[in-house]
C-alpha positions in Angstrom: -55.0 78.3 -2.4 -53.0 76.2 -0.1 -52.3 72.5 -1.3 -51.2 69.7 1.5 -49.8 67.6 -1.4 -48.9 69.5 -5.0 -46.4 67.8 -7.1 -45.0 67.7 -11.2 -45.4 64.7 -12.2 -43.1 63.4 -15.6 -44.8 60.9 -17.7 -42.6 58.7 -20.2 -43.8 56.8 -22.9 -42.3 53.3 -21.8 -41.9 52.0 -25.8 -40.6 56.0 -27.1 -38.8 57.8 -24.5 -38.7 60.7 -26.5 -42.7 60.8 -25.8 -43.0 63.3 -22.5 -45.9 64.9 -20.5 -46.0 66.7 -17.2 -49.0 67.1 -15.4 -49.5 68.5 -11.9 -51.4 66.9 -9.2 -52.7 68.4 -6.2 -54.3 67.2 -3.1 -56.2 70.5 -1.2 -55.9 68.6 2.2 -53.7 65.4 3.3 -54.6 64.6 6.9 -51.1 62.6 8.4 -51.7 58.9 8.2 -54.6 59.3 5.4 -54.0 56.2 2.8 -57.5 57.3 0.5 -57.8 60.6 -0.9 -58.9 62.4 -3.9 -57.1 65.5 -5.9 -57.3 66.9 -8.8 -54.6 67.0 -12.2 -54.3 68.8 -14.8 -51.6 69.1 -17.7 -50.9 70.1 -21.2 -52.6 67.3 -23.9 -49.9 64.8 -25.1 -50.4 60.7 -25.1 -53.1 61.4 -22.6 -56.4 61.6 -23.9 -57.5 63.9 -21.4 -56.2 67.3 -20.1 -57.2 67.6 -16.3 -59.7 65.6 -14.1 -59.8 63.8 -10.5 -57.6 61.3 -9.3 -58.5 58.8 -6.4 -55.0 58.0 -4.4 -54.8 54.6 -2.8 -51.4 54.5 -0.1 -52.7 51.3 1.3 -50.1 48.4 1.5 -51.1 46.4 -1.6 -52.5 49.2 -3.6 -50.3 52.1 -3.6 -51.8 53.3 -6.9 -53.4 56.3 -8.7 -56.3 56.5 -10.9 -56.7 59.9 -12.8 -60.0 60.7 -14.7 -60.8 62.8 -17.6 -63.7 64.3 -15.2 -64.8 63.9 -11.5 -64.0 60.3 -10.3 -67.4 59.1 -10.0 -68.4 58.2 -13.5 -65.7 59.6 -15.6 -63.3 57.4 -17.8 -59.8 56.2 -16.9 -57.0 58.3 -18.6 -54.0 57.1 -16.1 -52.8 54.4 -13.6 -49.6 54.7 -11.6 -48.3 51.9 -9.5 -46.0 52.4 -6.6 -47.1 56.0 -6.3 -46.1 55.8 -2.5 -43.3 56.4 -0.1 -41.2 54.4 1.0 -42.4 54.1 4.1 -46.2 54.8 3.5 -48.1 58.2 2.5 -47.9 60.2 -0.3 -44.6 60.2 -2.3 -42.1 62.9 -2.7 -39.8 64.5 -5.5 -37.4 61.6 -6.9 -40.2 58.9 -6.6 -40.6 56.9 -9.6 -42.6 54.0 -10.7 -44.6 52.5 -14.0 -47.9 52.9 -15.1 -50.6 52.7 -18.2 -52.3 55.1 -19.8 -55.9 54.5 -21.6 -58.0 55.6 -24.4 -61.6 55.2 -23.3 -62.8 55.9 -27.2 -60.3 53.5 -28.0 -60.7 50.6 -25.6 -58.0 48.1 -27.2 -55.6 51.0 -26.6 -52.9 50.5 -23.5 -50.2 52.4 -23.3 -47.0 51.4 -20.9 -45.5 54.5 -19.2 -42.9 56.0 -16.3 -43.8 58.5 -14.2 -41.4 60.4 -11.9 -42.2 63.1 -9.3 -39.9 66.5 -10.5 
């Protein structure tokens, strides 16, 4: 299957940098000047609680952010949040682009982790 948008995405552990996950993110189509779409990830288990889902992309200036779920987007629980996850002028990002983020626990809810994420 073709993907418009399929990247490798390195997640750090912000407080352990010795704590890594990959996961891969795909996008089936990416229509030029969208700013809202949804894709799908999926990765090995790690510091994620969750091993593939959706994620809902948000390119709009003052969002730029990802939200990955542990299921479809509508009514599934938040794994992941990415900030900046952008170009530099607007669209979807490309290899080299880096930027923070938090993963969550949803059985643990006082659980927040800080991390990096870097497209490979």
């Amino acid at each position: 299957m073709h993907f418009d948008f399929n990247v490798d995405v390195r997640l750090t552990d912000a407080n352990n940098p010795g704590s890594v996950q990959s996961i891969n993110m795909t996008i089936g189509s990416a229509p030029a000047g969208s700013d809202r779409l949804r894709g799908d990830w999926r990765g090995v288990p790690g510091f994620l609680p969750s091993s593939s889902g959706e994620f809902d992309w948000d390119g709009r200036q003052g969002h730029r952010v990802v939200f990955a779920f542990d299921g479809p987007s509508a009514g599934s629980r938040l794994v992941l949040g990415l900030n900046d996850f952008a170009a530099p002028g607007g669209g979807l990002p490309g290899r080299g682009a880096r930027g923070g983020g938090a993963v969550t626990d949803p059985d643990n809810p006082q659980f927040l982790g800080t991390v990096r994420w870097e497209i490979t």
